[in-house]
N, CA, C and O atoms as a Tripos MOL2 file, in Angstrom:
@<TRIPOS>MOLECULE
protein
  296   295    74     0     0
PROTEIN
NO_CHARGES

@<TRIPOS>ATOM
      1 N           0.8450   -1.1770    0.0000 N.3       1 UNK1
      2 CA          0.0000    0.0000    0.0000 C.3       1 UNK1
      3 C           0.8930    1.2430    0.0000 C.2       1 UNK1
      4 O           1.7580    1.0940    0.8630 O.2       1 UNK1
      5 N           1.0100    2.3630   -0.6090 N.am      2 UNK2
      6 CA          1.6330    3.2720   -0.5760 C.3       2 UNK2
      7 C           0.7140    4.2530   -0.3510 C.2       2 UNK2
      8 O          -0.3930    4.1320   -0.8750 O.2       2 UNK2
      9 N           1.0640    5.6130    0.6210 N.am      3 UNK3
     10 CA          0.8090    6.3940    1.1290 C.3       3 UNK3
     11 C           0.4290    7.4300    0.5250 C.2       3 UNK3
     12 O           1.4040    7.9480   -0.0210 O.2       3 UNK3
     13 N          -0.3370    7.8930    0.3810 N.am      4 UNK4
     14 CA         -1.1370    9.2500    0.0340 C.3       4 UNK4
     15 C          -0.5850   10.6610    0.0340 C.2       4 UNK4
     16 O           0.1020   10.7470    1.0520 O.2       4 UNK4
     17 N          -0.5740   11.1840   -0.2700 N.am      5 UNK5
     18 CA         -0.0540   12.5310   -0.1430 C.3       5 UNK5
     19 C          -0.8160   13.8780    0.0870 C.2       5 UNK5
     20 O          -1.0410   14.1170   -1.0990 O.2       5 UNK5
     21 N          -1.2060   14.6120    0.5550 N.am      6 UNK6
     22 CA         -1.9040   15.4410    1.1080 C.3       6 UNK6
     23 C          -1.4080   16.8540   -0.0070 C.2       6 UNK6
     24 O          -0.5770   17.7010    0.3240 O.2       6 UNK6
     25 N          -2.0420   16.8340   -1.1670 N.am      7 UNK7
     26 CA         -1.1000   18.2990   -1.6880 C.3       7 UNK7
     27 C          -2.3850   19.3840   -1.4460 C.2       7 UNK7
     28 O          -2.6000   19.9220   -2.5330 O.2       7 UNK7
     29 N          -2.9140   19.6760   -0.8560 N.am      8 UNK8
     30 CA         -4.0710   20.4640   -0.9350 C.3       8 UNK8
     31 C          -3.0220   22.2630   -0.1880 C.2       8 UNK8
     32 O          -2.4270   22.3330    0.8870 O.2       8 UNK8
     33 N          -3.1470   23.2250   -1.0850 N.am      9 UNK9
     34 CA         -2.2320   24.3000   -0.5910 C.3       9 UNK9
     35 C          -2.8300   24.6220    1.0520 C.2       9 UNK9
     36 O          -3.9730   24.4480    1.4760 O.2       9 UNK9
     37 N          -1.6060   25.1530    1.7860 N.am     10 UNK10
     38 CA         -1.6370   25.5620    3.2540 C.3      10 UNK10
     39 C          -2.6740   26.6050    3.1420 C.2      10 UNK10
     40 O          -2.5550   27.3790    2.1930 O.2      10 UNK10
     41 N          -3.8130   26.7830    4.0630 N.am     11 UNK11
     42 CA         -4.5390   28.1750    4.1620 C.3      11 UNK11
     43 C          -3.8110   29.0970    5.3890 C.2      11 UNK11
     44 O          -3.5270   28.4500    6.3970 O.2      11 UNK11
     45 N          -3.5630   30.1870    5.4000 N.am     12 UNK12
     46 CA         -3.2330   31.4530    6.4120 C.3      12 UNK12
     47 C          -4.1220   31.9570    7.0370 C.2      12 UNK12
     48 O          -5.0670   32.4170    6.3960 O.2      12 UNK12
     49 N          -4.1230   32.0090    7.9100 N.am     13 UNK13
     50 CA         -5.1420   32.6410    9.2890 C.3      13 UNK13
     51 C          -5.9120   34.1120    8.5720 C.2      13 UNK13
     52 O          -5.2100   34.9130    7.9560 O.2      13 UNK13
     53 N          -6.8750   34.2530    8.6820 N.am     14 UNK14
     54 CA         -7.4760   35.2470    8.6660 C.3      14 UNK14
     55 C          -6.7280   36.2140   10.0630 C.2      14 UNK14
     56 O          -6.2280   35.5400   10.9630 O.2      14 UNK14
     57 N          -6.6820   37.7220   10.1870 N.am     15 UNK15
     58 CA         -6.5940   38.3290   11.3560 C.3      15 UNK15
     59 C          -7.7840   37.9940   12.2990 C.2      15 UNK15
     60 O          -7.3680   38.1100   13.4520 O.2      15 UNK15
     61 N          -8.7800   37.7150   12.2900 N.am     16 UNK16
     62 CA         -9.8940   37.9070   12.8720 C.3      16 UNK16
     63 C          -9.4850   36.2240   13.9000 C.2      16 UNK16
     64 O          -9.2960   36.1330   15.1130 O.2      16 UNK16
     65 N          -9.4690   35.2080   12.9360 N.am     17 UNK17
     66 CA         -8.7680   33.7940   13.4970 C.3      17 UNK17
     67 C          -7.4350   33.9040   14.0970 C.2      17 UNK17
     68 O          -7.1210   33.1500   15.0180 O.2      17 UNK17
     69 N          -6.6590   34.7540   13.6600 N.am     18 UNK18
     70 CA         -5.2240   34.6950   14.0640 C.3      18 UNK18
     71 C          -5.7060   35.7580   15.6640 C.2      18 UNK18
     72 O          -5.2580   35.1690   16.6480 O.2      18 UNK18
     73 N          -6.2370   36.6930   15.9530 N.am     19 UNK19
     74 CA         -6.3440   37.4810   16.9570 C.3      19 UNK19
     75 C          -7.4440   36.2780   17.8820 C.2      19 UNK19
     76 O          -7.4240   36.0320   19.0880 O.2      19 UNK19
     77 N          -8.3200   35.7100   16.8300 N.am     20 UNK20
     78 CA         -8.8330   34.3100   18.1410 C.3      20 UNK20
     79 C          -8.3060   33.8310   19.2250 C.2      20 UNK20
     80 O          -8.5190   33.8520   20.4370 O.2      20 UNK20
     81 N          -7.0540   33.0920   17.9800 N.am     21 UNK21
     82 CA         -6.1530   32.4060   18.5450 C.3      21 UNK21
     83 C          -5.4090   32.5530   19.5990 C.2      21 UNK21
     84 O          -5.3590   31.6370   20.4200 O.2      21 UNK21
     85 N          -4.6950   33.7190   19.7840 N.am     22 UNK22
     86 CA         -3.5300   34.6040   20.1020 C.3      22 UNK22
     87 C          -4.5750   34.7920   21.5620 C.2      22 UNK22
     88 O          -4.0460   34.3490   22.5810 O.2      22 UNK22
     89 N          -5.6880   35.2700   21.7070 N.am     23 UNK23
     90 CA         -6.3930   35.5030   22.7900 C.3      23 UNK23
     91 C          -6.7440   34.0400   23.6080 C.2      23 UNK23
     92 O          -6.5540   33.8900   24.8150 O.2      23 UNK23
     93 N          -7.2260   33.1330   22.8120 N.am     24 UNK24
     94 CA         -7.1880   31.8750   23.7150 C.3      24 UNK24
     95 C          -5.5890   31.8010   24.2840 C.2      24 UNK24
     96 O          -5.4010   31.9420   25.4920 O.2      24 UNK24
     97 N          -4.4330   31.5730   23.3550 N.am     25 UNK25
     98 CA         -2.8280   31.0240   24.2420 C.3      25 UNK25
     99 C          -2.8440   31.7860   25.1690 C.2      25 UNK25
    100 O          -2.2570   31.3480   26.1580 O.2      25 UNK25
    101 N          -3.5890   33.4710   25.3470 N.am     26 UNK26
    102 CA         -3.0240   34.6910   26.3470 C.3      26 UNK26
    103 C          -3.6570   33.8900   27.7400 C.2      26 UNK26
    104 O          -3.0740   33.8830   28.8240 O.2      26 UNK26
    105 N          -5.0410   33.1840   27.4580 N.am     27 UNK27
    106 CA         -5.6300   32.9080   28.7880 C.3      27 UNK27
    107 C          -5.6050   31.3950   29.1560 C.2      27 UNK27
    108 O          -6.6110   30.9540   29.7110 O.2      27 UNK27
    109 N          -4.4310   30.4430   28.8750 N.am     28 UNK28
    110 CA         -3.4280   29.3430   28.9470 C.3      28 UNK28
    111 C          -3.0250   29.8210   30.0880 C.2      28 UNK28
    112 O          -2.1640   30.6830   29.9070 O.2      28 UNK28
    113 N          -3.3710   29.5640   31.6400 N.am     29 UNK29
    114 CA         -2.4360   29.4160   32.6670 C.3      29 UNK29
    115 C          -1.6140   28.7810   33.1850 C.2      29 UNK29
    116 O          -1.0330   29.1080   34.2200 O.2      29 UNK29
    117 N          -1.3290   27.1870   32.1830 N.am     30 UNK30
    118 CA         -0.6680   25.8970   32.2130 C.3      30 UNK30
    119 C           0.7700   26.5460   31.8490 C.2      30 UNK30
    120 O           1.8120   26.5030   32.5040 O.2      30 UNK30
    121 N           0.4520   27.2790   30.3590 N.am     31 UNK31
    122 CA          1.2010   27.4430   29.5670 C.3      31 UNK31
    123 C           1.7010   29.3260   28.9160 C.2      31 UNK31
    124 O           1.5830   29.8160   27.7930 O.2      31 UNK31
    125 N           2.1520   29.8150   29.9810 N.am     32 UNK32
    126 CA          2.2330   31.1980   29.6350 C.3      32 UNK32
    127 C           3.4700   31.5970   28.7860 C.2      32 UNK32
    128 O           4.5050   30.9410   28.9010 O.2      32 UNK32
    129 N           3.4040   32.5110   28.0500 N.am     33 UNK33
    130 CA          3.7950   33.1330   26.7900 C.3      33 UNK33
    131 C           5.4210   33.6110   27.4180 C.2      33 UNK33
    132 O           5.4990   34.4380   28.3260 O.2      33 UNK33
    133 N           6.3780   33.1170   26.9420 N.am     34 UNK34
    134 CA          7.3550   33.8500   27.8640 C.3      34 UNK34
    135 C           7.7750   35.0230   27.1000 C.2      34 UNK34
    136 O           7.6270   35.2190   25.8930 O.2      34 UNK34
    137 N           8.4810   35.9970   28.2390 N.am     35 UNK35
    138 CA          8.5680   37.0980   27.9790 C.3      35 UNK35
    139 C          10.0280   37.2970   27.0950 C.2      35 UNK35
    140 O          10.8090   36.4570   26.6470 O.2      35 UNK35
    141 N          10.0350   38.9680   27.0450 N.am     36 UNK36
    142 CA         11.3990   38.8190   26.1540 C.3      36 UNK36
    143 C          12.8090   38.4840   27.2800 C.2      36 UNK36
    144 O          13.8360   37.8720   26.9860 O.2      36 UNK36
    145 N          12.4300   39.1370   28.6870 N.am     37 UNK37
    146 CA         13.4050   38.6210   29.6170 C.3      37 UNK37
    147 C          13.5190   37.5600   29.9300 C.2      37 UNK37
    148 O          14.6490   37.3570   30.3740 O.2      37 UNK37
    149 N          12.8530   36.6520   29.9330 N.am     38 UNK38
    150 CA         12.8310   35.0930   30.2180 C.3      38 UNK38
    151 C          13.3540   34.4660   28.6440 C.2      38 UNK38
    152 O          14.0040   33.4570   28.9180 O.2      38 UNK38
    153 N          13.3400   34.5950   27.5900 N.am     39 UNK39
    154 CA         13.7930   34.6500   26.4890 C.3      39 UNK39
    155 C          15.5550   34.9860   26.0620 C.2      39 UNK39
    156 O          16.3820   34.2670   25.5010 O.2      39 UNK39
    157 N          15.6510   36.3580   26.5970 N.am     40 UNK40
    158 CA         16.9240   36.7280   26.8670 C.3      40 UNK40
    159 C          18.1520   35.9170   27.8790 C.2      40 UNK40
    160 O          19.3770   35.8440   27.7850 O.2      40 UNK40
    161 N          17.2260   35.4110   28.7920 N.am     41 UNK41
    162 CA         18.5500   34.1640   30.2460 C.3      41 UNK41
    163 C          18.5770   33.0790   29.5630 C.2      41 UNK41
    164 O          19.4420   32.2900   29.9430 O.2      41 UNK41
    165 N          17.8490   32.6970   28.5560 N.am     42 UNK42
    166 CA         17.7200   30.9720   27.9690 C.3      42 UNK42
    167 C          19.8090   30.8090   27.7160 C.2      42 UNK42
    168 O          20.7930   31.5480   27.7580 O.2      42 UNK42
    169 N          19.5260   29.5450   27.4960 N.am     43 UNK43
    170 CA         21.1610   29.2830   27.3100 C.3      43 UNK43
    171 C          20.6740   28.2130   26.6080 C.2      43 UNK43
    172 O          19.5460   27.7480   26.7710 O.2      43 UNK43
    173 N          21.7730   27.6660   25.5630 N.am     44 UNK44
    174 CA         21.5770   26.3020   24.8720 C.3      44 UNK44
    175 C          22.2030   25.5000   25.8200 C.2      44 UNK44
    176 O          23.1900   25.8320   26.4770 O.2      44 UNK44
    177 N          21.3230   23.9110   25.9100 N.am     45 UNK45
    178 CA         21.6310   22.8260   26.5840 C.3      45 UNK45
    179 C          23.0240   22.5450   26.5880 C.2      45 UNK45
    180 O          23.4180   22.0610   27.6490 O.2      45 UNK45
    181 N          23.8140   22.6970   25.7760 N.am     46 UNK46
    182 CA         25.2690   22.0620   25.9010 C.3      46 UNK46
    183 C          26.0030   23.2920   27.1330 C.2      46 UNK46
    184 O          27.1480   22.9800   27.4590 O.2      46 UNK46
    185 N          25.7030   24.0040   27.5000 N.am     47 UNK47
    186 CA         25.9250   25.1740   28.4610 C.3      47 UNK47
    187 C          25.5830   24.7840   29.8850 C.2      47 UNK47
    188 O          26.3630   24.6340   30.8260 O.2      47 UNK47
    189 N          24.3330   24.6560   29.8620 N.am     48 UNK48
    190 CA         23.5930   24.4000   31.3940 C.3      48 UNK48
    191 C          23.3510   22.7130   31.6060 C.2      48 UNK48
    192 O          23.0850   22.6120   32.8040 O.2      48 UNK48
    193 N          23.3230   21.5080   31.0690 N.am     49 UNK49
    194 CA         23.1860   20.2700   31.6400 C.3      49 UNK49
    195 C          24.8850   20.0840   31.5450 C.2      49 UNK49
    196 O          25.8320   20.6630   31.0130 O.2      49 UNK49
    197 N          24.5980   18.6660   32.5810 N.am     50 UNK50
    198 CA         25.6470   17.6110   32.4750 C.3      50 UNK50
    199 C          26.2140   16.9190   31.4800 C.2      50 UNK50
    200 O          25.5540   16.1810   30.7480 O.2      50 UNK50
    201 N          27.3930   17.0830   31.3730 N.am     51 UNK51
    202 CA         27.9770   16.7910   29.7760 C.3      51 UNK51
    203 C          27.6590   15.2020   29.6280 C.2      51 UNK51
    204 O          27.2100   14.7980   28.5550 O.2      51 UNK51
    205 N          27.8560   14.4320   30.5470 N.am     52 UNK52
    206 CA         27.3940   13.0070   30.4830 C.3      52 UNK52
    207 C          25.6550   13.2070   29.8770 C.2      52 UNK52
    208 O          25.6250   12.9280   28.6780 O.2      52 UNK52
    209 N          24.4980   13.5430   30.3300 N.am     53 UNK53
    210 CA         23.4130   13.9370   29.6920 C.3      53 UNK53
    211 C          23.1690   14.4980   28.2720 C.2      53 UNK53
    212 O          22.4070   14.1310   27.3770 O.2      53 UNK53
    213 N          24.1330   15.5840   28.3640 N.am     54 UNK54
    214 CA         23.8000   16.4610   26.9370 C.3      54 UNK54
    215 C          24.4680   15.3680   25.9440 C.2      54 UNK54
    216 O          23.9910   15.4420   24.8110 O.2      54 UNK54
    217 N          25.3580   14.4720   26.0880 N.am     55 UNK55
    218 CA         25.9370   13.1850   25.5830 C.3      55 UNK55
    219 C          24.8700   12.2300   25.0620 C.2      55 UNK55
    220 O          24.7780   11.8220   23.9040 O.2      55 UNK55
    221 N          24.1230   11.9510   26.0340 N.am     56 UNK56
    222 CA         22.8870   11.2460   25.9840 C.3      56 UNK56
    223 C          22.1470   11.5740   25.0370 C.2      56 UNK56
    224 O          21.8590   11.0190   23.9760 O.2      56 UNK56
    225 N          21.8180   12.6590   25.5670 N.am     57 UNK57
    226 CA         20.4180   13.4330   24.1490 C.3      57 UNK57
    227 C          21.0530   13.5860   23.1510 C.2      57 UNK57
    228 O          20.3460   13.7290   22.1540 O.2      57 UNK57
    229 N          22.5160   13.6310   22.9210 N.am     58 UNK58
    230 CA         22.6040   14.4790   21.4840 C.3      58 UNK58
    231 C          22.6760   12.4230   20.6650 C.2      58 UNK58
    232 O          22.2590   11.9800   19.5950 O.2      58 UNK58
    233 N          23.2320   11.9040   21.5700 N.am     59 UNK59
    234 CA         23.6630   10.6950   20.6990 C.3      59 UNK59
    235 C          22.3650    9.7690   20.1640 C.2      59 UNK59
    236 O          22.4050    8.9490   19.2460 O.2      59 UNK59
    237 N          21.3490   10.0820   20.8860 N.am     60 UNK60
    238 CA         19.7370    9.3820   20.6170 C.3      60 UNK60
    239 C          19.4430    9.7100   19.3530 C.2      60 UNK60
    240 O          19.9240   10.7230   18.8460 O.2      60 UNK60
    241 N          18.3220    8.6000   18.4530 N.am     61 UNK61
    242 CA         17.8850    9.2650   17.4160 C.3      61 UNK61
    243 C          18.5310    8.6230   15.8840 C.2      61 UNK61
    244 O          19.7270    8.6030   15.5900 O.2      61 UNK61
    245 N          17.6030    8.2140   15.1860 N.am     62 UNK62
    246 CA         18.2240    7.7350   14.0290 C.3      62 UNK62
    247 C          17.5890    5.5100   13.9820 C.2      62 UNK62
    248 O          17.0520    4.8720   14.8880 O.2      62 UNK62
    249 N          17.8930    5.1550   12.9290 N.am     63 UNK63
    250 CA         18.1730    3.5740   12.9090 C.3      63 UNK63
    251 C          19.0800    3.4040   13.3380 C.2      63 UNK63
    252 O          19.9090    4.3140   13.3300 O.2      63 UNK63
    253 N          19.4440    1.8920   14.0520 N.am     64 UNK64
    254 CA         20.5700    1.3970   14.4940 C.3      64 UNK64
    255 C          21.2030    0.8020   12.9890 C.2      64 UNK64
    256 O          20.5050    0.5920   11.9970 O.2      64 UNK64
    257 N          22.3390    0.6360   13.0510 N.am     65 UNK65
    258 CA         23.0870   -0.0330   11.9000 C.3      65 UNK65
    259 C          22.9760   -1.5820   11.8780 C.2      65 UNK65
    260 O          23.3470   -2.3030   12.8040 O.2      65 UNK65
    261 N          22.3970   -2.0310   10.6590 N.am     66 UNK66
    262 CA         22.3560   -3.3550   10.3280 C.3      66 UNK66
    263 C          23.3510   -4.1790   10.3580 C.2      66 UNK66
    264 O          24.3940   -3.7240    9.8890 O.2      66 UNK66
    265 N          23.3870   -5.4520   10.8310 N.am     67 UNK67
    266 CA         24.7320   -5.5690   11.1070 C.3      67 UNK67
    267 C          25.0870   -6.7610    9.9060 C.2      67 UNK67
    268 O          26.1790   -7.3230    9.8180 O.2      67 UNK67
    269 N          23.8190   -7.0280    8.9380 N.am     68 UNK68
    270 CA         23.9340   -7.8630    7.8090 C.3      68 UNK68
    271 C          23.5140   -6.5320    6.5800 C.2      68 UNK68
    272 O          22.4550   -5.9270    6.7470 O.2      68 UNK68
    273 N          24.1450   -6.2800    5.7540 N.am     69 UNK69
    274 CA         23.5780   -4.9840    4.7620 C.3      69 UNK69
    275 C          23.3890   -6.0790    3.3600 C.2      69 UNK69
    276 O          23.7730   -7.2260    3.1320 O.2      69 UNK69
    277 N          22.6530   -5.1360    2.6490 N.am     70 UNK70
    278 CA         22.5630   -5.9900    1.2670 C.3      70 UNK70
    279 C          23.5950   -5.6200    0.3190 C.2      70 UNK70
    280 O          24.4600   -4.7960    0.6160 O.2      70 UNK70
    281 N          23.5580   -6.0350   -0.4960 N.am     71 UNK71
    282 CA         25.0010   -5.6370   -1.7220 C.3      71 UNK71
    283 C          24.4250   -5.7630   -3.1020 C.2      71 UNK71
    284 O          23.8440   -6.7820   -3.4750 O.2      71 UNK71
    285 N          24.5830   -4.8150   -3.7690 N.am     72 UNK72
    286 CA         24.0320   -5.0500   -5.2850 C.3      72 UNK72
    287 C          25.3100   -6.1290   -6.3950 C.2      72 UNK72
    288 O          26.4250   -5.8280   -6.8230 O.2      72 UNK72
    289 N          24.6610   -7.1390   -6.5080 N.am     73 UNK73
    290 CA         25.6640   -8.2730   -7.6020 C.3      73 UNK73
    291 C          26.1430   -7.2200   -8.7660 C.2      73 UNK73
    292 O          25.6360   -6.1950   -9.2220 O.2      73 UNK73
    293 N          27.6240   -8.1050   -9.0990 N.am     74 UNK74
    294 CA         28.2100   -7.1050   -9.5380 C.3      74 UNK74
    295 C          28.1440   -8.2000  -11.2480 C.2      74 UNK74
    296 O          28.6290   -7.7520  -12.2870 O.2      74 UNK74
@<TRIPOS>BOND
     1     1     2 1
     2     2     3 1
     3     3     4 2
     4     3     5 am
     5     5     6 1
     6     6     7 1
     7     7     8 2
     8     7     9 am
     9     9    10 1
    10    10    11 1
    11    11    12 2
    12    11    13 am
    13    13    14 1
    14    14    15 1
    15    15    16 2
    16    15    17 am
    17    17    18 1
    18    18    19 1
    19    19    20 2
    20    19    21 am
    21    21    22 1
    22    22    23 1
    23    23    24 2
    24    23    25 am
    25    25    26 1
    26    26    27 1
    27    27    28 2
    28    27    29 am
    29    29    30 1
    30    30    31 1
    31    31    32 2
    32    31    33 am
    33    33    34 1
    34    34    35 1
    35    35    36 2
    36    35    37 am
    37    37    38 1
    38    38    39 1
    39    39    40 2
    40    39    41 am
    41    41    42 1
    42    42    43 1
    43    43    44 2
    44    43    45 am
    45    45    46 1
    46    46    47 1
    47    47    48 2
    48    47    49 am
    49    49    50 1
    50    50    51 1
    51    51    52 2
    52    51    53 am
    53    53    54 1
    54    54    55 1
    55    55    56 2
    56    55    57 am
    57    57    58 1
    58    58    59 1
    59    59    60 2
    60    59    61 am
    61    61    62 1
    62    62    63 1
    63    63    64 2
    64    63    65 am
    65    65    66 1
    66    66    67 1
    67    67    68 2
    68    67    69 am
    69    69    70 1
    70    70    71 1
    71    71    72 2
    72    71    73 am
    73    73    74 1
    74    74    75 1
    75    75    76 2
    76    75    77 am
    77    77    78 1
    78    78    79 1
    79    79    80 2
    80    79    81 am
    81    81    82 1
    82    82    83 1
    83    83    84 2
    84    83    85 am
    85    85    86 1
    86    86    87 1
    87    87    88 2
    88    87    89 am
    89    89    90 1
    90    90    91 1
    91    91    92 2
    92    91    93 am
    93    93    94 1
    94    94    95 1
    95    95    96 2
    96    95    97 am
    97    97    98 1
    98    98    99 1
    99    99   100 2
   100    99   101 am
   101   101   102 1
   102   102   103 1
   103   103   104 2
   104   103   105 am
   105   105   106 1
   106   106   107 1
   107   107   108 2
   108   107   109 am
   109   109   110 1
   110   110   111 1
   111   111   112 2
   112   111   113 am
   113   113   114 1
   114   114   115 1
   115   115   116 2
   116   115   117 am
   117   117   118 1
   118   118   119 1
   119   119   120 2
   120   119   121 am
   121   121   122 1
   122   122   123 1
   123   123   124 2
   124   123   125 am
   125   125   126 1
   126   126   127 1
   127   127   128 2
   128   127   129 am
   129   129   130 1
   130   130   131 1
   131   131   132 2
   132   131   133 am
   133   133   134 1
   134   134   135 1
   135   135   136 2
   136   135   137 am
   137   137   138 1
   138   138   139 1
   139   139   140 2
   140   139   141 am
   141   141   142 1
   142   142   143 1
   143   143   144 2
   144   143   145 am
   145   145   146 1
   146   146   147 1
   147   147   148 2
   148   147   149 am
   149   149   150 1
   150   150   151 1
   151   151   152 2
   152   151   153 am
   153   153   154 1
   154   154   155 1
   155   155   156 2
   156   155   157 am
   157   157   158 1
   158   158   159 1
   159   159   160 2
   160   159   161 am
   161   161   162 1
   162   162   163 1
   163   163   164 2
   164   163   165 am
   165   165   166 1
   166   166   167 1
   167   167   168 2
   168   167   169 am
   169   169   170 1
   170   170   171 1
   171   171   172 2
   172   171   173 am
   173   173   174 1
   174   174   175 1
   175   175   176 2
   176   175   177 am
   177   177   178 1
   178   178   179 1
   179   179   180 2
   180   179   181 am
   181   181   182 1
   182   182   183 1
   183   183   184 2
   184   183   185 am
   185   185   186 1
   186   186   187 1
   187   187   188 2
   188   187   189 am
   189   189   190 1
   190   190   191 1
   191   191   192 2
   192   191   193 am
   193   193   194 1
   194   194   195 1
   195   195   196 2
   196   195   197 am
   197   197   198 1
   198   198   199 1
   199   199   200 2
   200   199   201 am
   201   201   202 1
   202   202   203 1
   203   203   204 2
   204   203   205 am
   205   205   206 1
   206   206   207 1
   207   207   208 2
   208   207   209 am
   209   209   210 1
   210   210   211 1
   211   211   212 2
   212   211   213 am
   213   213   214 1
   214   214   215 1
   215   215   216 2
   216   215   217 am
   217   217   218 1
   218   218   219 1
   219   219   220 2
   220   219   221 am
   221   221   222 1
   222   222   223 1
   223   223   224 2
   224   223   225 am
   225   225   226 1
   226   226   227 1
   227   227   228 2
   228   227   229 am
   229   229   230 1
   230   230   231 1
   231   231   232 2
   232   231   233 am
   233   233   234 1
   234   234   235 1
   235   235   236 2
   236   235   237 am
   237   237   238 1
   238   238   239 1
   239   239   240 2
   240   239   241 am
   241   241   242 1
   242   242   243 1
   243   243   244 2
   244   243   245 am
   245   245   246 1
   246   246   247 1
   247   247   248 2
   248   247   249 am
   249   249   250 1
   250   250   251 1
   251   251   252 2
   252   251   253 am
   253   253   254 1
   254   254   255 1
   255   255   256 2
   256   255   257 am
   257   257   258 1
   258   258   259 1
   259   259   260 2
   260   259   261 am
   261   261   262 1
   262   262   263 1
   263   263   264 2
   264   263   265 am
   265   265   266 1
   266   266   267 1
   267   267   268 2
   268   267   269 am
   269   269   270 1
   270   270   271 1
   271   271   272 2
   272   271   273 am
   273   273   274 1
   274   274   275 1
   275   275   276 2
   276   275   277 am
   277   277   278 1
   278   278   279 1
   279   279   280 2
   280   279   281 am
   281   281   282 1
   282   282   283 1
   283   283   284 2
   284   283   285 am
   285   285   286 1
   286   286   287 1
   287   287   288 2
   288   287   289 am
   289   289   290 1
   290   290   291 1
   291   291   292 2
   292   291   293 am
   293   293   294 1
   294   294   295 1
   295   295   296 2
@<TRIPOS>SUBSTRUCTURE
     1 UNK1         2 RESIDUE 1 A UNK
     2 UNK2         6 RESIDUE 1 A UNK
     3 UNK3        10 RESIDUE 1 A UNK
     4 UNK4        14 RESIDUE 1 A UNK
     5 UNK5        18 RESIDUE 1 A UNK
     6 UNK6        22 RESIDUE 1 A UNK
     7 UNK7        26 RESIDUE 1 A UNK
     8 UNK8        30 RESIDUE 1 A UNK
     9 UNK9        34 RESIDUE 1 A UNK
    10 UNK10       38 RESIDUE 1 A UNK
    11 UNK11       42 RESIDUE 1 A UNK
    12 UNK12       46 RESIDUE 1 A UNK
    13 UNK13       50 RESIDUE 1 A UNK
    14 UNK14       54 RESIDUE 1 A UNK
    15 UNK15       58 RESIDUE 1 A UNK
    16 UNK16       62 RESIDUE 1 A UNK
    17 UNK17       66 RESIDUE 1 A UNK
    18 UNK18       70 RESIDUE 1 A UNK
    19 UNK19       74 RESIDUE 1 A UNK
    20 UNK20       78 RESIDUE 1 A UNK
    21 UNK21       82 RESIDUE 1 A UNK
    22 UNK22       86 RESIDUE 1 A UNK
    23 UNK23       90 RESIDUE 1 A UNK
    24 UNK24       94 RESIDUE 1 A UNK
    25 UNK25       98 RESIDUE 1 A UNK
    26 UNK26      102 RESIDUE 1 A UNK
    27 UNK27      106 RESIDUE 1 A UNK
    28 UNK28      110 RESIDUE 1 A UNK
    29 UNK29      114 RESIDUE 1 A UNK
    30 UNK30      118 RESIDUE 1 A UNK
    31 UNK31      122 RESIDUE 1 A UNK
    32 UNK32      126 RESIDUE 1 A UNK
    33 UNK33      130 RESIDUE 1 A UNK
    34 UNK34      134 RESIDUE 1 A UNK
    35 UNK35      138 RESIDUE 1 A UNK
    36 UNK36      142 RESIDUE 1 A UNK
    37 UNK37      146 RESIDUE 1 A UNK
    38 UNK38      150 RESIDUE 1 A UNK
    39 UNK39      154 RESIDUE 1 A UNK
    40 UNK40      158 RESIDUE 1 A UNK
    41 UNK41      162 RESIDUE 1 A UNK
    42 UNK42      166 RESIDUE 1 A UNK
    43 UNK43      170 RESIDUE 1 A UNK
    44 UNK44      174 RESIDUE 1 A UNK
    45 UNK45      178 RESIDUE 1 A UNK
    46 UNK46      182 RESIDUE 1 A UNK
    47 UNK47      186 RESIDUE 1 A UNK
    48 UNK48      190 RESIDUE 1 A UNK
    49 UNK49      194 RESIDUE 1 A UNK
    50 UNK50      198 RESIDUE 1 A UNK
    51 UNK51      202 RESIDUE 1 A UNK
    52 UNK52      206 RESIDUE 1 A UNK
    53 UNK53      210 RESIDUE 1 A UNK
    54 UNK54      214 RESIDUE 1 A UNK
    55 UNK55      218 RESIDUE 1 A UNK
    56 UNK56      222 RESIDUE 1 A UNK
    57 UNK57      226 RESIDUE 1 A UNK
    58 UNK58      230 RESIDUE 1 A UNK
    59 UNK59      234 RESIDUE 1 A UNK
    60 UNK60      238 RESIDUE 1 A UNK
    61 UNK61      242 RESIDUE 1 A UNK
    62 UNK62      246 RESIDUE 1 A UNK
    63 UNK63      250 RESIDUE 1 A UNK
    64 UNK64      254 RESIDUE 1 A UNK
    65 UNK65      258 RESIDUE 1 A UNK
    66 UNK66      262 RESIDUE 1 A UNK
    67 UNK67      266 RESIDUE 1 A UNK
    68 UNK68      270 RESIDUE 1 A UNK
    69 UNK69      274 RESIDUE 1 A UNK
    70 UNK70      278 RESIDUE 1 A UNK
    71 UNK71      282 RESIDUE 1 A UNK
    72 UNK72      286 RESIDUE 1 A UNK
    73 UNK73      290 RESIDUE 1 A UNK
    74 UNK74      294 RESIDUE 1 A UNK
């Protein structure tokens, strides 16, 4: 079975939907909007974790290597 493809073009928010929107995330108390000062202290992970950790996360991710590969006859 092969997979479908979705080409139907992206639609863009109306302002009227986009100012919806923007007003529901404002009243998200789970999830508040950070500011530009809380924005400004961020640091990238290789800075602030444990290098044994940031080791961890960076090395995750991907297939493992086959340890039988195929070969095209020559």
């Amino acid at each position: 079975m092969t997979p479908t493809i979705d080409r139907r073009p992206v639609r863009f928010l109306t302002d009227e939907e986009e100012a919806r929107l923007q007003a529901r995330i404002a009243q998200d108390p789970d999830n508040p909007e950070a500011t530009d000062a809380e924005l400004g202290q961020m640091r990238p992970a290789r800075e602030v974790l444990p290098p044994t950790l940031y080791a961890a996360l960076i090395g995750r991710g991907g297939r493992p290597k086959a340890e039988i590969t195929k070969r095209p006859e020559s």
